[in-house]
C-alpha positions in Angstrom: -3.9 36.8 48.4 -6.9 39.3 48.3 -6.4 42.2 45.5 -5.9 44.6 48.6 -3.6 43.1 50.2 -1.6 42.5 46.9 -2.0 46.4 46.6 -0.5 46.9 50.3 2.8 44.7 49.6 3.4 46.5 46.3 3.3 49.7 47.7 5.7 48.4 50.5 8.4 47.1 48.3 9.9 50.5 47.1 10.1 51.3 50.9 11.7 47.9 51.8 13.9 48.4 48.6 15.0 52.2 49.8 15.9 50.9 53.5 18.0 48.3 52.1 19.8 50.7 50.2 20.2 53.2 53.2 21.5 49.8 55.6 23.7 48.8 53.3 25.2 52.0 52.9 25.6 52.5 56.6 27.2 49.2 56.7 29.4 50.0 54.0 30.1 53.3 55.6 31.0 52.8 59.3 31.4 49.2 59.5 32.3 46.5 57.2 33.2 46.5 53.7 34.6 43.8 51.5 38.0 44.3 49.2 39.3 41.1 47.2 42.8 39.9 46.4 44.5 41.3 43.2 47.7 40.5 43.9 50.4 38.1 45.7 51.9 40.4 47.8 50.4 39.1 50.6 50.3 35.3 50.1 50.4 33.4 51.6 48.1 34.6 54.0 46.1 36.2 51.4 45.7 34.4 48.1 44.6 36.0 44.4 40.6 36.4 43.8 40.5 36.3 47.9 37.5 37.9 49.5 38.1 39.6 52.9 35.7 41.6 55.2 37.4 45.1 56.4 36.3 46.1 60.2 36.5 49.8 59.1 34.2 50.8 62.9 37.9 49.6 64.8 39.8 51.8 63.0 37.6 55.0 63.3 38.0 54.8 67.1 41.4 52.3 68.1 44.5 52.9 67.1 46.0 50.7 64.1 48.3 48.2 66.1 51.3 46.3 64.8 50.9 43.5 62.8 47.4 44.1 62.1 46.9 43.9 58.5 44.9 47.1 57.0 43.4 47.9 53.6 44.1 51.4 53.0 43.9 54.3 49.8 46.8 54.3 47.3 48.8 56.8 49.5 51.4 58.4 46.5 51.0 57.2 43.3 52.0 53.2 44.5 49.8 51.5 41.5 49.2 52.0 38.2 45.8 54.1 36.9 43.0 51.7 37.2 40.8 51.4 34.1 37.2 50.1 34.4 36.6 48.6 30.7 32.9 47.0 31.4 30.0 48.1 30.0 26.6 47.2 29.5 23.9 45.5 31.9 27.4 44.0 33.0 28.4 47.9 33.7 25.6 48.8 35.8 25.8 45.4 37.9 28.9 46.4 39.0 28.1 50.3 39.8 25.6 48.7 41.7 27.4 46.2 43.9 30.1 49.0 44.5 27.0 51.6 45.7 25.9 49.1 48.0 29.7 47.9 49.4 30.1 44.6 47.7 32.8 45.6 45.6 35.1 48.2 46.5 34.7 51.8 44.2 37.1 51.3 40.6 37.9 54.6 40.8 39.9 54.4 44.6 43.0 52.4 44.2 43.4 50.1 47.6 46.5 48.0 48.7 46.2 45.5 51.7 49.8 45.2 54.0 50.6 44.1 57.5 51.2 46.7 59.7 55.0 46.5 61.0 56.0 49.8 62.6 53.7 52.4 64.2 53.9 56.1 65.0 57.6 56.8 66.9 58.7 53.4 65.9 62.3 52.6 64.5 62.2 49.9 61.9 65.4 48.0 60.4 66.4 45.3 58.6 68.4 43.3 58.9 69.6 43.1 62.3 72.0 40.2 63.0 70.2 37.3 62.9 68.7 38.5 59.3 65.6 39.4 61.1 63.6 43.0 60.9 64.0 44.6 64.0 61.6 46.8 65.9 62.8 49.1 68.2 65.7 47.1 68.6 63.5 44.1 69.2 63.9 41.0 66.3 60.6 39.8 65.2 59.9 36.3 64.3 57.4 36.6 61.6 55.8 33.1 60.9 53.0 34.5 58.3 56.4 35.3 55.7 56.2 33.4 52.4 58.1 30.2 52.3 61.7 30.6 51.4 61.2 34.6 51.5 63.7 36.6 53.2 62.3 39.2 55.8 63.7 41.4 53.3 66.1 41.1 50.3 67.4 45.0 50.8 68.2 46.6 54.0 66.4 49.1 55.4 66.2 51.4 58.5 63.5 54.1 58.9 62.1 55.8 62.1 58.0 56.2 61.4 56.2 59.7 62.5 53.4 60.0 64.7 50.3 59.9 62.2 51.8 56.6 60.0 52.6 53.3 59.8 55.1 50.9 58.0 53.8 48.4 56.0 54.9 45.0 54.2 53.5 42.8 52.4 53.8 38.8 53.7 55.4 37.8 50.7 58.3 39.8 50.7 60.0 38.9 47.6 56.8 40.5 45.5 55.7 43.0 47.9 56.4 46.8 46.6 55.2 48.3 50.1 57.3 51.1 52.0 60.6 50.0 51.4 60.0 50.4 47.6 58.8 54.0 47.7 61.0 55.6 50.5 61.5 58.7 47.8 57.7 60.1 48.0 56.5 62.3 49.4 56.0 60.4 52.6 59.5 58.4 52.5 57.2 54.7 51.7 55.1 55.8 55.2 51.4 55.3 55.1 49.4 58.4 56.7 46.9 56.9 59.0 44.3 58.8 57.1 44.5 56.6 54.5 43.9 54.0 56.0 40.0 52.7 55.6 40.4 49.2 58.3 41.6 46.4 59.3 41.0 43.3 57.4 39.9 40.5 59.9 38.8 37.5 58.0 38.6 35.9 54.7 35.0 35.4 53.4 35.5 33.7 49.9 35.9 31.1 48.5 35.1 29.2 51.3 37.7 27.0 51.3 39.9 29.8 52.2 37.6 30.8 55.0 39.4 32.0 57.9 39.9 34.6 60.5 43.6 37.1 60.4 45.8 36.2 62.8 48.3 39.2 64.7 51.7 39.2 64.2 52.2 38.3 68.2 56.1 39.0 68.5 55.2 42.7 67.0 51.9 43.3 69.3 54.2 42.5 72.4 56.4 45.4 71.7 55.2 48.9 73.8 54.5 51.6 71.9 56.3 55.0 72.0 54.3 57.2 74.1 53.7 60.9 71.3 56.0 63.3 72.6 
């Protein structure tokens, strides 16, 4: 390579560098950003140390459905404070990957649910057949935790226009919206909180795999806002 040229591509890579950081960003933004696994809550659909992508584009401009599962902020105080001890070259990796949407921000505590009940929905369990019920409806709900109940205390809960229900699919160590029904928001999640949907597992690859719907919940109509 001639000594111009040489001179041309260094003078190109802070550009190429800058409109990396700018794409990413946008991505990271508006589209897709990646959350992993802390928890059990949601096994076993969703094991610990799993990786999923988060369509967060859908959920600017379509409404969050039922059983849709959806990453969104810590809506009253659900989790403990989160405390970032690294430091170091090992510090300023990480800011990095969380600038750029690789890792989600330390500082904005996230929980992942499935969606059960949505705006003007009533939610109960457990209806006679031990099942939750939606809008009278009993859901079979195969993505449930072997040998979990659909819930071990009973619940019944009408949801507001502007917020959804959530649970985790492992019921028995879930502490969704049945476990907070005295906040602020009686355990509802306000759909402002919410950042996307989480449609498919990227790591490990072993795990790799697209979210399925709960399909008995996206058959039921939704309440029409009054």
């Amino acid at each position: 390579m001639s000594p111009k040229a040489r001179g041309s591509s260094l003078r190109e890579l802070p550009i190429l560098i800058i409109s990396a950081l700018v794409l990413s960003i946008i991505v990271k933004t508006f589209f897709i950003q990646f959350f992993y696994i802390p928890s059990g809550s949601m096994e076993n659909t969703l094991q610990v140390n799993d990786r999923v992508g988060v369509n967060k584009f859908g959920a600017l401009f379509s409404d969050i459905k039922r059983g849709e599962v959806v990453v969104f902020r810590d809506p009253a105080n659900w989790l403990s404070p989160n405390y970032d001890d690294s430091s170091g070259i090992r510090k300023v990796i990480k800011d990095s990957l969380v600038f750029v949407g690789v890792l989600p921000d330390p500082s904005k505590q996230y929980l992942i649910k499935r969606v059960i009940g949505v705006g003007g929905d009533k939610v109960r369990c457990c209806g006679k057949d031990g099942k939750v019920e939606v809008n009278g409806v009993s859901i079979n709900e195969p993505y449930i935790y072997e040998g979990d109940k659909p819930s071990d205390s009973e619940f019944e809960v009408e949801v507001p226009q502007g917020f959804i229900w959530v649970m985790g699919d492992h019921r028995g160590a879930s502490a969704d919206s049945r476990f907070h029904t005295d906040d602020p928001n009686k355990g509802m999640v306000a759909l402002d909180k919410v950042t996307g949907r989480a449609t498919f597992i990227i790591w490990p690859f072993s795990n790799l795999a697209i979210l399925e719907k709960g399909e008995d919940l996206s058959k039921i109509p939704v309440k029409s806002s009054k």
